[in-house]
Structures are given as C-alpha cells and as structure tokens.
Residue, then its C-alpha position, 0 to 999 in steps of 0.5 A: x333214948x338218943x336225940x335225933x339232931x335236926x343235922x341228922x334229920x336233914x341228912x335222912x331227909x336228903x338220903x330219901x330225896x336221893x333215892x325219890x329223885x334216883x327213881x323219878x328220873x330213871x322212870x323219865x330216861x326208861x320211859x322217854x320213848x312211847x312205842x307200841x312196837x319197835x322194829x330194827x336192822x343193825x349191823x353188830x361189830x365185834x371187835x377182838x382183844x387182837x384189833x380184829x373184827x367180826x361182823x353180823x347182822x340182826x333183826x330186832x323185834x320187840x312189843x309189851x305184852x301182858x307181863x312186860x317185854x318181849x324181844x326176838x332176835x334173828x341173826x340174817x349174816x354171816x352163814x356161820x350164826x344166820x338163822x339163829x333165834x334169841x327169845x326173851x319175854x318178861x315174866x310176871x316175877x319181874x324176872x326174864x324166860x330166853x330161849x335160843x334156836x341154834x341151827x346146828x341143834x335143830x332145836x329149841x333150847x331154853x337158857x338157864x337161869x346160870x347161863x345169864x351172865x354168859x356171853x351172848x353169841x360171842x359178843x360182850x353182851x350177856x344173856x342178862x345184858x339183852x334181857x335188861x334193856x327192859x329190866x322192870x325198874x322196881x326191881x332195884x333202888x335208884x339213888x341219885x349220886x351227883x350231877x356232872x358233865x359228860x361230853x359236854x352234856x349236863x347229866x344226872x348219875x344214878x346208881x341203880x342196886x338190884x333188890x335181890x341176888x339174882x342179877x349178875x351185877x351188884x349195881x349199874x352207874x347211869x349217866x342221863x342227859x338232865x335236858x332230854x333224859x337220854x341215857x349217854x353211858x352205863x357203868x356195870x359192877x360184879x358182885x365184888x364191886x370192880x367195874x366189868x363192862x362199860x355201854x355207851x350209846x351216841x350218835x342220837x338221831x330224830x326217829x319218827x319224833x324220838x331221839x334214838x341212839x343209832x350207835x351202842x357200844x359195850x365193852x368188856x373192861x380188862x379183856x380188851x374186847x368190844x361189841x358195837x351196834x350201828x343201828x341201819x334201821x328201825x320202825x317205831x309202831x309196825x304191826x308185828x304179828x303175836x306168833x313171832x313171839x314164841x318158841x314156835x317162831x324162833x324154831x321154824x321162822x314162821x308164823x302159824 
C-alpha cells in the first residue's frame, strides 16, 4: 500500500474546501435577493454582427412554485414579435418545461429538449439561457478558482460543472462581488471547453432594499453579436395571480 504523505493530504483537504467554499458562496450570490414575486418591464436591444440594432420590449414575470421557478415572458413591441408568450417552469428532476405562444401559429408549442441551446427570439439568449437564471445549484459542483479584481471590485471566481450531460454548457466561470454577493460577470464553456457567450450584468441599483442590476448583457463570442436588457421597471413581491403561469395563459393572455 502507498503512503498518503500529509502534502497530499493537505492537497485533498484544500480540493474539498474549494468545492465547499464554491458551493457556499454561489448559494449566497443565488440566494441574495428574498422575493415572493418578482415583476419587471425591459427594453431588449439587440445588437447585430453589422452594428445595427433592433429593439423589443417585454414584461417578465416570475414567482416559486411547488418544484422551484416559474417565469413567463410576453413580448408587448414591436408588432412583428408583440403578443408572443414564453413559459418556463422548473420541474421536480431539477430540469425546465418551456412552451411558446407564436402569434402567427395560433397556438401553443412546447419546446423540446434539442431546442435548448437555440437562440431565444432572435437574441443571444437560449432557450437554456432563460431557464437557467434559476437553475437549481444541485445540479452541478461548484469549485472556488481564485480570487481577483474585476472593475475594481474584490471577487471570488467560481467554476460551476453541470452533473450530467444534459446542459448545453460544459461549465460556467462566475465573477461574485466578495463584499455583497453580486453576480458582475458569467463566462459559458461548450462541451469542447472554448468560450462561447459572455453575461455581464452592471449598473446595480437600490430596489426596494435589494441591489439590482438594472443593465444585463450577453454576448455571443466570435459572432459579433450582443443582446442587452435595460431594465425599465421592476416590482418586488406584487401579487400575480397562478393562472398566468400556465399554458392557458400564454395562449390567450387571460386568466380564467
């Protein structure tokens, strides 16, 4: 039998304080802002490879539910996209249901689980992208890299690996504020390990008691292309009524 040295064990016992420490603070980051409900009106700017943009403005709902997140989305402008309807709705497997309402279907169509990593209306958001502002943190390890500054700001760097195969990314780097646990920047890896989008979210700003970033951007590296969301409005703990969350809802825009 080899001996264990006490440098390996020293090794091993920092390994798992990594991965313990990863975990804590991405809970803390995840978990910063206590709301029963949360209702918003952005203004989504989508920046082509060209320089040209396009804009679009949405209303965001979203409030926990018995397996975790819901969120609907309902694009209001231009008239080419207004009346869509995005459904999104954690399931008890830690995984998401979607479903969409296109105006010019006239229906209700659930999106499949290899549509996931497609872009989201035309933006650089996936349909993963969306899903995964609430992905359940079980469902990957989370290991402490380092330490450094970004923006001027002391942050930790968590890389964050998905347990399984079915996420579109083969890891996510996070930059969090060590002070406030605000989430500044996200970096997201394919399977291949090459960088392929990059979130930065700024412009924070005092809410009802929580610091919220009022500006998100996400851009596609190599393509040239960018998505930004200016956030316009936003309500923490509003009542919003269950029916909005289902298929019902997004098919007609009404609550039964």
């Amino acid at each position: 039998m080899k001996q264990i040295t006490v440098l390996a064990i020293l090794l091993m016992s920092a390994g798992l304080l990594n991965a313990q420490d990863g975990a804590s603070i991405m809970n803390s980051a995840k978990n910063r802002v206590q709301s029963d409900t949360i209702s918003t009106r952005s203004r989504m700017v989508i920046t082509a490879k060209n320089g040209t943009t396009s804009e679009r403005v949405i209303d965001q709902y979203s409030k926990d539910g018995p397996n975790g997140a819901r969120t609907v989305i309902v694009f209001q402008s231009p008239a080419n996209v207004a009346g869509t309807r995005f459904l999104t709705m954690d399931t008890a497997a830690g995984g998401s249901d979607q479903w969409i309402f296109l105006p010019s279907l006239g229906r209700v169509r659930r999106i499949a689980a290899s549509e996931s990593g497609g872009s989201f209306m035309g933006t650089d958001f996936s349909y993963d992208d969306i899903s995964s502002m609430d992905r359940e943190l079980s469902l990957d390890a989370h290991t402490l890299l380092r330490e450094e500054t970004l923006n001027g700001k002391s942050c930790y760097v968590v890389q964050s690996v998905p347990k399984d195969n079915s996420y579109q990314y083969s890891k996510t780097i996070t930059w969090i504020d060590k002070t406030g646990f605000l989430i500044y920047k996200s970096e997201m890896y394919n399977r291949r390990g090459e960088m392929v989008k990059v979130m930065e979210m700024s412009e924070f700003k005092d809410v009802q008691g929580r610091l919220t970033p009022m500006q998100t951007k996400i851009s596609t590296v190599g393509a040239g292309t960018s998505t930004t969301i200016y956030m316009e409005i936003i309500k923490y703990d509003d009542p919003i009524p269950e029916g909005v969350f289902t298929t019902a809802y997004i098919e007609t825009g009404r609550t039964r």
